[in-house]
C-alpha positions in Angstrom: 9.8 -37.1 -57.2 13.1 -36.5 -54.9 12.4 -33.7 -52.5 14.4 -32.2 -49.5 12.3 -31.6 -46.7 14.6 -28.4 -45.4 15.9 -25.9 -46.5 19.6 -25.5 -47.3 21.4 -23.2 -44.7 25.4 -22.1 -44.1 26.0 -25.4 -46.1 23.6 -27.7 -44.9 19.6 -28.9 -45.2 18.4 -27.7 -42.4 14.6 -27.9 -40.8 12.5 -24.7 -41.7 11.3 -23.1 -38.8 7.5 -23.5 -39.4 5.1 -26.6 -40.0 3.5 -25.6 -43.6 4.6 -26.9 -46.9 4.0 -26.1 -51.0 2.6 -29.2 -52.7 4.8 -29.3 -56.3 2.1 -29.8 -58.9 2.3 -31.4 -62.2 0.7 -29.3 -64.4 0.2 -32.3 -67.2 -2.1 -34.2 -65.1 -2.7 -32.0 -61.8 -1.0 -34.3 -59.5 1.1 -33.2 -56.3 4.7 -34.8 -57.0 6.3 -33.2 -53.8 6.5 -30.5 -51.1 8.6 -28.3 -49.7 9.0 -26.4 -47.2 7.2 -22.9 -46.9 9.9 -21.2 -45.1 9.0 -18.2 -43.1 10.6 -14.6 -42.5 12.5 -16.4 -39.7 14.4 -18.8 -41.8 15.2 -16.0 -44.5 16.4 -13.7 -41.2 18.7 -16.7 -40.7 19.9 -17.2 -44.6 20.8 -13.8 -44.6 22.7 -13.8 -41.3 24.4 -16.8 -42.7 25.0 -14.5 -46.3 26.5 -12.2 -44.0 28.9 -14.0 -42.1 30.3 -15.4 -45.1 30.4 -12.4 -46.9 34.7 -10.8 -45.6 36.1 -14.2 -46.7 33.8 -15.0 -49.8 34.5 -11.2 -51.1 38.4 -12.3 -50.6 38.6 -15.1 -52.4 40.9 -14.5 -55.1 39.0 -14.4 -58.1 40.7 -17.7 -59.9 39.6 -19.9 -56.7 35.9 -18.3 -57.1 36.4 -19.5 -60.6 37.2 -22.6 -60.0 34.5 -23.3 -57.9 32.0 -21.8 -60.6 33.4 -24.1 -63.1 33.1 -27.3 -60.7 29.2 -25.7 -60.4 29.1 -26.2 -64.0 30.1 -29.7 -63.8 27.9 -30.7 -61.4 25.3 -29.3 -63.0 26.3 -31.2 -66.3 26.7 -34.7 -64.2 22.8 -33.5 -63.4 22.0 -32.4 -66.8 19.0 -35.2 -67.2 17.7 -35.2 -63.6 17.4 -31.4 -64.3 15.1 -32.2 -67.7 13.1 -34.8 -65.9 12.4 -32.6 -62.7 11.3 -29.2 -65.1 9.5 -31.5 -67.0 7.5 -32.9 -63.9 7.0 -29.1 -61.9 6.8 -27.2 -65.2 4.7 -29.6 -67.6 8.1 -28.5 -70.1 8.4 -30.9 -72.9 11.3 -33.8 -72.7 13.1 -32.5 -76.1 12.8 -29.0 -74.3 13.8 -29.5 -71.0 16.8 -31.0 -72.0 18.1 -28.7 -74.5 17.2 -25.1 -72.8 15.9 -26.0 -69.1 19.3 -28.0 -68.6 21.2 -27.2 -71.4 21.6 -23.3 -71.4 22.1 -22.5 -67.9 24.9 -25.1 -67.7 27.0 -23.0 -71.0 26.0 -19.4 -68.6 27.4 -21.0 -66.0 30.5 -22.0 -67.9 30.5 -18.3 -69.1 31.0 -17.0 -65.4 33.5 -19.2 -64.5 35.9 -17.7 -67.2 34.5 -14.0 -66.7 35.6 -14.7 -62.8 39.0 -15.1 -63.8 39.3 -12.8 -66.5 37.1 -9.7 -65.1 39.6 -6.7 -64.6 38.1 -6.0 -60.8 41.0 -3.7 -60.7 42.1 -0.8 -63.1 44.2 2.3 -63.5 42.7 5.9 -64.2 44.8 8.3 -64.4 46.3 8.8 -61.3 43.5 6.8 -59.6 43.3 2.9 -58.9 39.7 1.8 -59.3 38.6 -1.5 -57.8 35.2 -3.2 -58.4 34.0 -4.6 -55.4 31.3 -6.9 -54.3 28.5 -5.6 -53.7 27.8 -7.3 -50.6 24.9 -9.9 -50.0 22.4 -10.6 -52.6 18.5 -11.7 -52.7 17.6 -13.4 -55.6 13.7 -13.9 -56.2 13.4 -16.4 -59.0 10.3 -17.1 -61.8 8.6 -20.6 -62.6 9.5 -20.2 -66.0 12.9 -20.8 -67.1 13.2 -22.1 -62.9 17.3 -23.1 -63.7 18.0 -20.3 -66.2 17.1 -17.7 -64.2 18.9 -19.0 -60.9 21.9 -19.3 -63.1 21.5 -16.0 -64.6 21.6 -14.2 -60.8 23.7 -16.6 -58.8 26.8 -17.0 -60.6 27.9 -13.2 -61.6 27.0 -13.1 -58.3 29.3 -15.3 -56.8 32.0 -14.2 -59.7 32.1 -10.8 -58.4 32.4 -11.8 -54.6 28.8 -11.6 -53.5 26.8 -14.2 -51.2 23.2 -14.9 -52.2 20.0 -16.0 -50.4 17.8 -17.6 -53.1 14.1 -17.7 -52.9 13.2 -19.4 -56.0 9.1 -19.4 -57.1 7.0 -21.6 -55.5 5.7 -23.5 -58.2 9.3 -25.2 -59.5 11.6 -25.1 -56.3 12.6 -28.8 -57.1 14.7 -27.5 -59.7 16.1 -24.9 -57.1 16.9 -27.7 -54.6 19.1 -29.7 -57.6 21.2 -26.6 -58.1 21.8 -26.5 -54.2 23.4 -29.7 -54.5 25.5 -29.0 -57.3 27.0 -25.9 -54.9 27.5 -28.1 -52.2 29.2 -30.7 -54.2 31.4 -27.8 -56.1 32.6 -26.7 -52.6 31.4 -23.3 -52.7 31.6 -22.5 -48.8 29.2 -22.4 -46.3 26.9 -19.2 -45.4 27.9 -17.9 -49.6 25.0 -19.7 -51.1 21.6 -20.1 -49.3 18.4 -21.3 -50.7 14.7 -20.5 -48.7 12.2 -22.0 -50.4 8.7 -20.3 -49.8 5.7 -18.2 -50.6 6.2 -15.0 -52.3 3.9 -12.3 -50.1 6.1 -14.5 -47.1 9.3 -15.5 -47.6 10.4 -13.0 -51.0 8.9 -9.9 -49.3 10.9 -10.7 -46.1 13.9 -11.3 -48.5 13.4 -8.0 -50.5 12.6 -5.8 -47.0 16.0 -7.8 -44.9 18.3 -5.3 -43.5 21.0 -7.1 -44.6 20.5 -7.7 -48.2 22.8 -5.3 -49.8 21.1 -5.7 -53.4 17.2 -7.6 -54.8 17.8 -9.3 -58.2 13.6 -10.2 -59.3 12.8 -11.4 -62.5 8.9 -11.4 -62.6 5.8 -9.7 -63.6 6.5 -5.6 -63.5 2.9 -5.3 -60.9 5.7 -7.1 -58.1 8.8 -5.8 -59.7 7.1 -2.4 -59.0 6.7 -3.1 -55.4 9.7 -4.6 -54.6 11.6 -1.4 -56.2 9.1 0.7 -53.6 10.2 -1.7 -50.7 14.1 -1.6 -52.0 14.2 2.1 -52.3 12.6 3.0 -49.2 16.5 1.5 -47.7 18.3 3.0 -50.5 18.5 -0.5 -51.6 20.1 -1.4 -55.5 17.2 -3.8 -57.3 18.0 -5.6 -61.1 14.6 -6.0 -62.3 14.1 -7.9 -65.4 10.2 -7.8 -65.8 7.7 -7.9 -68.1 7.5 -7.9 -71.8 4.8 -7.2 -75.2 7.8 -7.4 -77.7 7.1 -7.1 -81.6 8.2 -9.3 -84.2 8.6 -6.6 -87.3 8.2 -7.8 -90.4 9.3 -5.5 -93.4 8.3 -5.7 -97.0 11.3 -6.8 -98.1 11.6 -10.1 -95.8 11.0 -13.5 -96.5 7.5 -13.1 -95.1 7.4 -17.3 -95.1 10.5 -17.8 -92.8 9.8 -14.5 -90.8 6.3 -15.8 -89.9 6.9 -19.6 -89.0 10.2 -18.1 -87.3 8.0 -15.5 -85.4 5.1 -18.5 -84.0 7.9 -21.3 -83.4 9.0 -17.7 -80.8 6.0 -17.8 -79.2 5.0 -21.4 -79.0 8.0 -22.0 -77.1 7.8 -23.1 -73.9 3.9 -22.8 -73.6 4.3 -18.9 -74.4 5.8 -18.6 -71.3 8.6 -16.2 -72.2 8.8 -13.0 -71.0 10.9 -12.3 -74.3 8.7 -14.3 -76.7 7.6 -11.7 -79.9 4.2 -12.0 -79.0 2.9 -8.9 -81.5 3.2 -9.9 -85.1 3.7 -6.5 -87.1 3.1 -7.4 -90.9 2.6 -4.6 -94.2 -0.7 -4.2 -95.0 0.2 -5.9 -98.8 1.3 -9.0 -97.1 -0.9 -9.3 -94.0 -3.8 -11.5 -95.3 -1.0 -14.1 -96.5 0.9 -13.6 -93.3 -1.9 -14.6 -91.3 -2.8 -17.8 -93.6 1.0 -18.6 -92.6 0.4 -18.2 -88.9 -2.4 -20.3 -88.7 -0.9 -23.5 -90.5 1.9 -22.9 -88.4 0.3 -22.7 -85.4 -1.8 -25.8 -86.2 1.6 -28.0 -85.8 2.3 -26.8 -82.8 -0.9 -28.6 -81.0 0.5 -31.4 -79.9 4.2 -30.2 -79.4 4.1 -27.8 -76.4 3.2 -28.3 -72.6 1.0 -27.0 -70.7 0.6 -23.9 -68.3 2.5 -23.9 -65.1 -0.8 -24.0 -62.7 -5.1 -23.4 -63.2 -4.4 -20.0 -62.4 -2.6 -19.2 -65.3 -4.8 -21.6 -67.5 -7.7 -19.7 -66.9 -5.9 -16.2 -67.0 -4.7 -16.8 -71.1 -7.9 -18.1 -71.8 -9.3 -15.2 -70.2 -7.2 -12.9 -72.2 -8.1 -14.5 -75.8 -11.9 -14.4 -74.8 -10.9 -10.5 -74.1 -9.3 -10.2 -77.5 -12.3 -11.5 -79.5 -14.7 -10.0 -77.6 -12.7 -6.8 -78.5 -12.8 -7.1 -82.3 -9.6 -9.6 -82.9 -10.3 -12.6 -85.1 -9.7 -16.1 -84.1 -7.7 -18.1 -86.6 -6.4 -20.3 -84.8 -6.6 -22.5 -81.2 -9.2 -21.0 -78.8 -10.0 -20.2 -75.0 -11.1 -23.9 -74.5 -8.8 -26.2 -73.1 -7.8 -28.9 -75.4 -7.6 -31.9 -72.8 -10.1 -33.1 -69.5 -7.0 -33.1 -67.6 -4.2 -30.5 -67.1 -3.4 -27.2 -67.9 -3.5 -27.1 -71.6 -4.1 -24.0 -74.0 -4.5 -24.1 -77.5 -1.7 -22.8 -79.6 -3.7 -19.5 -80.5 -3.4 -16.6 -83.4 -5.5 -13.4 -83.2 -5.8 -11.6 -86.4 -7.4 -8.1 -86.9 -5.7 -7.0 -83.8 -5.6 -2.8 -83.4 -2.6 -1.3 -81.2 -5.5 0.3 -78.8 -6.6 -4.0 -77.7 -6.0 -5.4 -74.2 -4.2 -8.0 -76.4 -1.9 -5.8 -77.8 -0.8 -3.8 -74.4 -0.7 -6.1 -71.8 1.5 -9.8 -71.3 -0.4 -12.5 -71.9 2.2 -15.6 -71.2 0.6 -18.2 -73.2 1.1 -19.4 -76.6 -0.5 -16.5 -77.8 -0.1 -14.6 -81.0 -1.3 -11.2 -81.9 -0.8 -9.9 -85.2 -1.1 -6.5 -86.5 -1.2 -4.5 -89.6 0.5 -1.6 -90.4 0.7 1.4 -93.2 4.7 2.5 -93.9 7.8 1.8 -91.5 6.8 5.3 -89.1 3.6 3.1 -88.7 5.2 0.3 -87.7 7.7 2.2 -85.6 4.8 3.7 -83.7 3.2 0.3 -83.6 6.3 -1.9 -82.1 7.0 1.3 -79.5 3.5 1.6 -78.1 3.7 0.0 -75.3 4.9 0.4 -71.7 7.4 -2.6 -72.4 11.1 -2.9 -73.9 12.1 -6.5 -73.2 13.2 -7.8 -76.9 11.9 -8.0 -80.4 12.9 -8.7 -84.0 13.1 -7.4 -87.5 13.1 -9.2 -90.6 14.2 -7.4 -94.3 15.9 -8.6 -97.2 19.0 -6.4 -96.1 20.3 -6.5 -92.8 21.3 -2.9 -92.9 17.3 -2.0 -93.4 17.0 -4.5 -90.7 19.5 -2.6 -88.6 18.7 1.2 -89.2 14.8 0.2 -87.9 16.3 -1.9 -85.3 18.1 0.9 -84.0 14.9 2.9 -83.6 13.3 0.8 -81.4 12.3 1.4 -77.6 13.6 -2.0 -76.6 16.8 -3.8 -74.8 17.6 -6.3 -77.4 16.9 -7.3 -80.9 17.3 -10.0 -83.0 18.1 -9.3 -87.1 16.5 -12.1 -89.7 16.6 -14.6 -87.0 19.9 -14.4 -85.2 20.5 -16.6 -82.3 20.8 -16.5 -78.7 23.7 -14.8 -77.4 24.4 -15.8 -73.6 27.2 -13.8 -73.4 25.2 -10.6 -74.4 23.0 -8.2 -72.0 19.7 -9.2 -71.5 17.6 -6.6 -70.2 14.9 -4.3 -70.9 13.7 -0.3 -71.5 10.7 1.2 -69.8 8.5 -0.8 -67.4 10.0 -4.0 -68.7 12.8 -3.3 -65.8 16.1 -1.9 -65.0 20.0 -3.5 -65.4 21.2 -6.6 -67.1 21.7 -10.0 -66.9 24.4 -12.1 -68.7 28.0 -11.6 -69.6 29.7 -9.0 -68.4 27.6 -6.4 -67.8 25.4 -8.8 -65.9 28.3 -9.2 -63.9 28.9 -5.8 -63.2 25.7 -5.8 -61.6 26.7 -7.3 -58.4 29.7 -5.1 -58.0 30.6 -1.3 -56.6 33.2 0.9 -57.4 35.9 2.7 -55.4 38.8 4.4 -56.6 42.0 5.7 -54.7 44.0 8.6 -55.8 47.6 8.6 -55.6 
């Protein structure tokens, strides 16, 4: 597997300053594919000093030429499109079929999105007798997950380079191969030197000397809400802006009046997808009591197809921590219907595609992220119950409702503690805000309002 042996500085691989590397892992059949570098607090000190210097001319760029050089970014990463399957397959374990169409596919259409946003984006407005201007923000540190490793660069480096901003990236440790591929596609879209910078390295090293830098103006994390949590603490302590888009426990709500069959092999195919790796994946099944044994017969059979169509976990540490969780739930009172703590294969990091029945609000199962294909499913009494239920928890990533009319769907919708919904199965909307309530983090990514992240505002009264 192609691997730089730098890291990419003002424009150009350069040699990280220390000796140690990351071994890049398969996590199908545990073999190290590549290394990286493990840059250190001196090579970030030098990204951002390279973020900075870039920063006067970046910030004014006319907004049509920042365009254009998003949109070339999305063509490069189109002319990429199956090198980027094949490599998330490899570092993630993320099937082909998968890797293609999401890993590859959707941050290539968000990147599109920006490169019209950039040219369209009133950065300039009239108040009253005021002009307003939104500004950059100034220089950006984006610390990346393992899970969606090109979405969520995407997600944070584009509004970001839309609204004027220069970024250092420090992407997770387990999938920076990925990371690496999108540096070449800025270099070959001619974004300039010093306004995109990629450090690849270990969190505790290279993302908390990213998130404590002097000179980053604002931390974009998407993570777990334990790190989230003390990168805010770190941020703050310099009057720092963070976007935190953490963790999530979101509820799949299914009403009476749904098609209980299409709600619940809907709800698993949610969960199951990539490995239960989703920080958004509806991982609490809420059913009425007078459908719930039938609900859970669905669930099983469905997850029963799934066992030989996802991947596997990212690493062993995350292996053992789902199994450890669905040991917890049983041991707890939940019911296992379906899949199991064991691992299904000698070799890799597999989990069973696994349903938990008989699961109370008051389980670890019920509370806490699991991120494995996981599936908890819960019975409640009338729609309060269920209200109580779906809002229980110290999360607010996403969810969904099911009903036989959308306005039923809608009115309950509206009612819940969370940052975005989806009705009877709507789609994906990349141009909508992603983002959560409560502990599952603060701002938004996507479309314009994730663009309006990245930038400040000043007005001048005339």
């Amino acid at each position: 597997m192609k691997a730089h042996d730098g890291i990419y500085l003002d424009g150009a691989w350069r040699p990280a300053t220390g000796q140690d590397v990351i071994e890049v892992v398969d996590p199908a059949d545990e073999r190290v594919i590549a290394t990286v570098p493990a840059g250190t607090a001196e090579d970030v000190d030098a990204a951002v000093r390279a973020a900075r210097a870039a920063l006067p001319a970046w910030a004014a760029t006319p907004p049509a030429e920042r365009a254009a050089r998003l949109a070339a970014l999305r063509d490069a990463l189109a002319a990429r499109k199956d090198e980027i399957a094949e490599t998330v397959t490899a570092e993630l374990g993320s099937p082909p079929a998968f890797s293609q169409a999401v890993h590859a596919g959707l941050p290539i259409a968000v990147a599109g999105s920006y490169a019209e946003l950039a040219a369209a984006h009133p950065f300039e407005e009239k108040v009253g007798n005021s002009t307003v201007f939104h500004e950059p923000i100034g220089v950006v540190g984006a610390i990346t997950p393992w899970n969606y490793p090109l979405h969520q660069i995407v997600a944070k480096v584009a509004p970001a380079l839309a609204a004027g901003c220069t970024v250092v990236l420090k992407p997770a440790e387990d999938t920076p191969l990925t990371a690496q591929l999108f540096a070449e596609a800025v270099d070959e879209a001619g974004v300039p030197a010093g306004v995109f910078n990629l450090v690849t390295g270990l969190g505790p090293v290279a993302g908390q000397a990213l998130a404590e830098h002097p000179g980053v103006d604002l931390v974009s994390f998407t993570g777990s809400t334990a790190v989230g949590r003390r990168i805010a603490a770190t941020a703050g302590a310099a009057i720092k802006k963070v976007a935190l888009e953490l963790g999530g426990k979101s509820a799949n709500v299914i009403l009476p009046s749904a098609d209980l069959a299409k709600a619940v092999n809907v709800g698993v195919a949610n969960v199951m997808a990539n490995s239960g790796q989703t920080c958004s994946a509806w991982t609490r099944m809420l059913v009425h009591r007078d459908h719930y044994d039938e609900a859970v017969e669905l669930a099983a059979a469905a997850a029963a197809k799934y066992g030989d169509r996802i991947g596997p976990l990212v690493n062993a540490g995350q292996r053992e921590r789902v199994a450890g969780y669905i040991e917890q739930g049983v041991a707890e009172g939940a019911r296992l219907v379906a899949g199991g703590a064991e691992s299904p294969q000698e070799r890799g990091y597999f989990v069973s595609p696994t349903v938990l029945a008989d699961v109370t609000p008051e389980m670890t199962v019920a509370q806490e992220e699991i991120f494995g294909p996981v599936l908890s499913i819960l019975r409640y009494e009338d729609e309060d119950d269920a209200l109580r239920i779906a809002n229980g928890t110290v999360y607010g990533l996403a969810g969904a409702v099911w009903a036989g009319d959308e306005a039923e769907a809608v009115a309950f919708a509206r009612r819940m503690d969370t940052g975005q919904v989806d009705i009877n199965g709507g789609r994906f909307n990349p141009l909508a805000p992603f983002g959560g309530y409560k502990q599952s983090g603060v701002g938004r990514e996507l479309g314009a309002h994730g663009l309006a992240e990245y930038l400040q505002t000043k007005s001048l009264q005339f």
